[in-house]
C-alpha positions in Angstrom: 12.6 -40.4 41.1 13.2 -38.2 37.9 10.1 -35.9 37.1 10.4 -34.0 34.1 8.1 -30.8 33.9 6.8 -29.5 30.1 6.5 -25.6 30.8 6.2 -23.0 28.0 6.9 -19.6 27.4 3.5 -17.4 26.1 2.1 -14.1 25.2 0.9 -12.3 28.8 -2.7 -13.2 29.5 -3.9 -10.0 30.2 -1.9 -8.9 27.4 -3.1 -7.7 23.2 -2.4 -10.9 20.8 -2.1 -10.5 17.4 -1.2 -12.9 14.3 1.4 -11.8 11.3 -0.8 -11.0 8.7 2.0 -12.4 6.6 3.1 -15.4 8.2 0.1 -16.6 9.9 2.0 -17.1 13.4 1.5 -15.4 16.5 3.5 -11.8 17.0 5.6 -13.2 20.0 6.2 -9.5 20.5 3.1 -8.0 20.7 2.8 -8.1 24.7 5.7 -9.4 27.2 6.3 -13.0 27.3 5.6 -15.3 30.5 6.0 -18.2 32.0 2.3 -19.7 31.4 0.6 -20.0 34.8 -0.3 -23.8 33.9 2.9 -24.6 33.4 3.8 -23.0 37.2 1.1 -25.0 38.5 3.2 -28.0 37.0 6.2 -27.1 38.2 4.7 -26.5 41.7 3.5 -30.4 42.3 6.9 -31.8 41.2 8.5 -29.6 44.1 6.0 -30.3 46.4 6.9 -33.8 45.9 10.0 -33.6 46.0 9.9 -31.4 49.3 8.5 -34.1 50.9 10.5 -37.2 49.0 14.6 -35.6 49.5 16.3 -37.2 46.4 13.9 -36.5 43.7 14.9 -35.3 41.0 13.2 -31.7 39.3 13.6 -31.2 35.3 12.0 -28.6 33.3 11.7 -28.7 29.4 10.8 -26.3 27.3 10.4 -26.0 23.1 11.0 -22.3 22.7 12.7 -19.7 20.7 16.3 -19.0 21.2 15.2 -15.9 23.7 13.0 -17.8 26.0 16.0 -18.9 28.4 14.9 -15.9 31.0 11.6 -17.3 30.8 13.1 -20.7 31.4 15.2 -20.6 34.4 11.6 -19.4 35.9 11.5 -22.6 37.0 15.0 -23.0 38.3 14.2 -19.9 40.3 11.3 -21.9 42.1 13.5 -24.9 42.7 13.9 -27.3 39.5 17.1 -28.5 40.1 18.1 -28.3 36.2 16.6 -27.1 32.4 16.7 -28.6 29.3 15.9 -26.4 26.1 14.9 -27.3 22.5 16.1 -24.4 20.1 16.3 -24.8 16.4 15.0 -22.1 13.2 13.1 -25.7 11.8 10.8 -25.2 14.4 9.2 -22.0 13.6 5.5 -22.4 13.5 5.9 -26.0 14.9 2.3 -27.9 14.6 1.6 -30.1 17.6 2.2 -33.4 15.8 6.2 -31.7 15.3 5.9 -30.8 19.0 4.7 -33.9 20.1 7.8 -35.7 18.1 10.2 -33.1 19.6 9.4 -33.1 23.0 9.0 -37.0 23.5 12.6 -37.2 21.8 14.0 -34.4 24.7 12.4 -36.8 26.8 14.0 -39.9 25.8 17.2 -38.0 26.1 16.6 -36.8 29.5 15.1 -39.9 31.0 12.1 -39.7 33.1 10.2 -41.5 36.0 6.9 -38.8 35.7 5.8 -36.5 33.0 4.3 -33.4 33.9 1.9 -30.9 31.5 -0.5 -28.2 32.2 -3.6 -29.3 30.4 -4.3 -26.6 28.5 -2.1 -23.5 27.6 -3.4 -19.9 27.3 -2.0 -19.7 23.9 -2.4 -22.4 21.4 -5.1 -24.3 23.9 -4.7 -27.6 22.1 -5.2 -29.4 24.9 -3.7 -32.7 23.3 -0.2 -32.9 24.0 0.1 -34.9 27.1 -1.9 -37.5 25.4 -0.2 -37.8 21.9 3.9 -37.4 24.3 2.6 -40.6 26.2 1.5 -42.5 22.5 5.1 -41.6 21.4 7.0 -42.5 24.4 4.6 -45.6 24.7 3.4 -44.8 28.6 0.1 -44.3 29.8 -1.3 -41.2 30.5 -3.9 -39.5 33.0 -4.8 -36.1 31.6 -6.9 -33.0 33.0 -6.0 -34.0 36.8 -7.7 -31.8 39.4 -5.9 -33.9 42.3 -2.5 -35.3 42.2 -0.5 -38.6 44.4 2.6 -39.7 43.2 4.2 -42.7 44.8 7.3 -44.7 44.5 6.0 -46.5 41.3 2.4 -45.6 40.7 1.0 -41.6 39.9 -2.8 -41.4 40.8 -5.5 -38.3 40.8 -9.3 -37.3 40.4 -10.5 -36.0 37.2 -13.7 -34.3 36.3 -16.1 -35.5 34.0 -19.7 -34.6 33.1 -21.6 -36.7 35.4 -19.1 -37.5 38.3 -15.2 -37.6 39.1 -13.6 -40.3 37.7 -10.4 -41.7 40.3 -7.7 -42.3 37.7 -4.4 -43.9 38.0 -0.9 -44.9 36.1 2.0 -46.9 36.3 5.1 -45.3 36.2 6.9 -44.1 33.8 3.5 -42.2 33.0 2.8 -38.5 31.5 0.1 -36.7 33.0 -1.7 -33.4 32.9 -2.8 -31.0 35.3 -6.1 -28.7 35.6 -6.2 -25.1 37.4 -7.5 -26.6 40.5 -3.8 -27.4 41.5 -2.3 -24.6 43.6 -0.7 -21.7 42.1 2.9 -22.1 41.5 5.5 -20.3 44.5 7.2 -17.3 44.0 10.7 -17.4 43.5 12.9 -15.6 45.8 15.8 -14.1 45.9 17.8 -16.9 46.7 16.1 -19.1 44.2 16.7 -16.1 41.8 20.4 -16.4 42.5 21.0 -20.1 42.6 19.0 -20.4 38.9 21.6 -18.8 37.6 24.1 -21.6 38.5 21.7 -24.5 37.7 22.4 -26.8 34.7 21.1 -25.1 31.4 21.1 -27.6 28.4 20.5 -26.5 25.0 19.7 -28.7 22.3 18.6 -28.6 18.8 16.7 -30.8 16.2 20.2 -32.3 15.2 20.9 -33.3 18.6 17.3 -34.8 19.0 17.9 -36.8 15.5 14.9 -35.2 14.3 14.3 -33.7 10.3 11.4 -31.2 10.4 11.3 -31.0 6.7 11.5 -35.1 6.3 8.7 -36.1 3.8 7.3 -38.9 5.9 6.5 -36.2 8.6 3.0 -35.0 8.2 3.1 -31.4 9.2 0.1 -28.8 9.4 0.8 -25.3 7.5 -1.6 -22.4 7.4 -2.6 -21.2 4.0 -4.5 -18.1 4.2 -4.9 -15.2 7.2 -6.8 -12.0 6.6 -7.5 -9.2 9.4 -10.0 -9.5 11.5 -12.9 -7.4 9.8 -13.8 -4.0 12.4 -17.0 -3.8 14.5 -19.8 -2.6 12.6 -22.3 0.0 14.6 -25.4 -2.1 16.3 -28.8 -1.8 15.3 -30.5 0.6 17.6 -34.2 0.5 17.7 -36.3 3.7 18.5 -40.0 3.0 20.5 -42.5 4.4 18.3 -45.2 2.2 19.4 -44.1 -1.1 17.1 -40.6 -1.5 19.2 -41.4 -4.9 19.7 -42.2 -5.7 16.0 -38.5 -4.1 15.5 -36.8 -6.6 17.9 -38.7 -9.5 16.7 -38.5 -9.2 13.2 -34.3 -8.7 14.2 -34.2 -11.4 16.1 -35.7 -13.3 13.6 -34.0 -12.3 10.7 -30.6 -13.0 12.6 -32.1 -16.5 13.5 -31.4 -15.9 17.0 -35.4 -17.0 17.8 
């Protein structure tokens, strides 16, 4: 079995985040850049899979800028047996419709048996990937997975809902999506650290991919206006002079917060 892991590189959580006043994108350099944790979480139910299945097959792809290839081999360091990265100046400010198209072509390339995404990344939290990579690649899906069983030909799990948990299930090939109540991903050691370094690395670009960022038939999102975010004004501080309560209602109410 071939399971192909999305994983992406992102701003630190804990981290400042800015945008480019004059570009509208994120300022990739404005805290240190990470492996995001959902994408570890990812990584770690392909390898325990495939610790308990010998002959499967661990690939992680990733659609990031040319210096993400530290971030990368992350998850050859806990145990992916190769990498494939998508590098290319067209893909600056990619929308998720060019990132859908880009990563479903990597995976065509690849080949795959299971698709695996975080639900939700810390950045961009568009939450729609997994979903619109299966439409392209014309595979079902299962998204926002709390529970995970793969099998030799079928990927099931348990997914929240509102009113219950819904038992969910795919055919492979399938893409799904995981939630944060799968384990944390393991920490590479230093043997990992050493062997990732020896791993197959791909790099490909948009050419290799056959893809045209700029074709006309492509729609693509663009952002057309970004201002600073305006600084905190002071609070309204009310002083008890025996019609305190008058204050905070007539606030309240003139706020529309009652």
């Amino acid at each position: 079995m071939k399971i192909v892991v999305l994983i992406k590189e992102v701003p630190d959580t804990y981290g400042e985040r800015k945008l480019n006043i004059e570009t509208g994108l994120a300022d990739r350099g404005a805290s240190e850049a990470v492996l995001d944790e959902i994408g570890e979480r990812s990584v770690e139910v392909a390898l325990s899979h495939a610790d308990a299945h010998p002959g499967t097959e661990v690939v992680v792809l990733s659609m990031a800028p040319e210096g993400s290839a530290a971030t990368i081999r992350k998850g050859l360091a806990m145990g992916a047996g190769s990498a494939v990265h998508v590098v290319d100046p067209g893909l600056v400010g990619a929308d998720t419709g060019l990132t859908a198209e880009v990563l479903a072509a990597a995976l065509r390339r690849v080949g795959f048996d299971l698709v695996i995404g975080g639900n939700v990344s810390t950045d961009g939290s568009g939450g729609v990937l997994p979903a619109m990579i299966a439409e392209l690649l014309d595979v079902p899906s299962a998204t926002s997975l709390n529970a995970v069983e793969i099998t030799e030909d079928r990927v099931s799990g348990e997914r929240a809902s509102d009113a219950a948990t819904m038992r969910v299930s795919a055919t492979l090939p399938a893409v799904i999506s995981v939630t944060e109540r799968l384990p944390e991903g393991r920490f590479p050691n230093f043997k990992g650290i050493m062997a990732a370094k020896k791993k197959p690395f791909e790099t490909v670009t948009l050419a290799d991919l056959g893809i045209d960022p700029e074709a006309p038939e492509a729609s693509r999102s663009i952002v057309i206006g970004v201002s600073e975010k305006p600084p905190r004004e002071a609070g309204v501080k009310i002083v008890d002079e025996g019609d305190a309560g008058e204050q905070l209602a007539e606030f309240l109410a003139q706020n529309r917060l009652v």
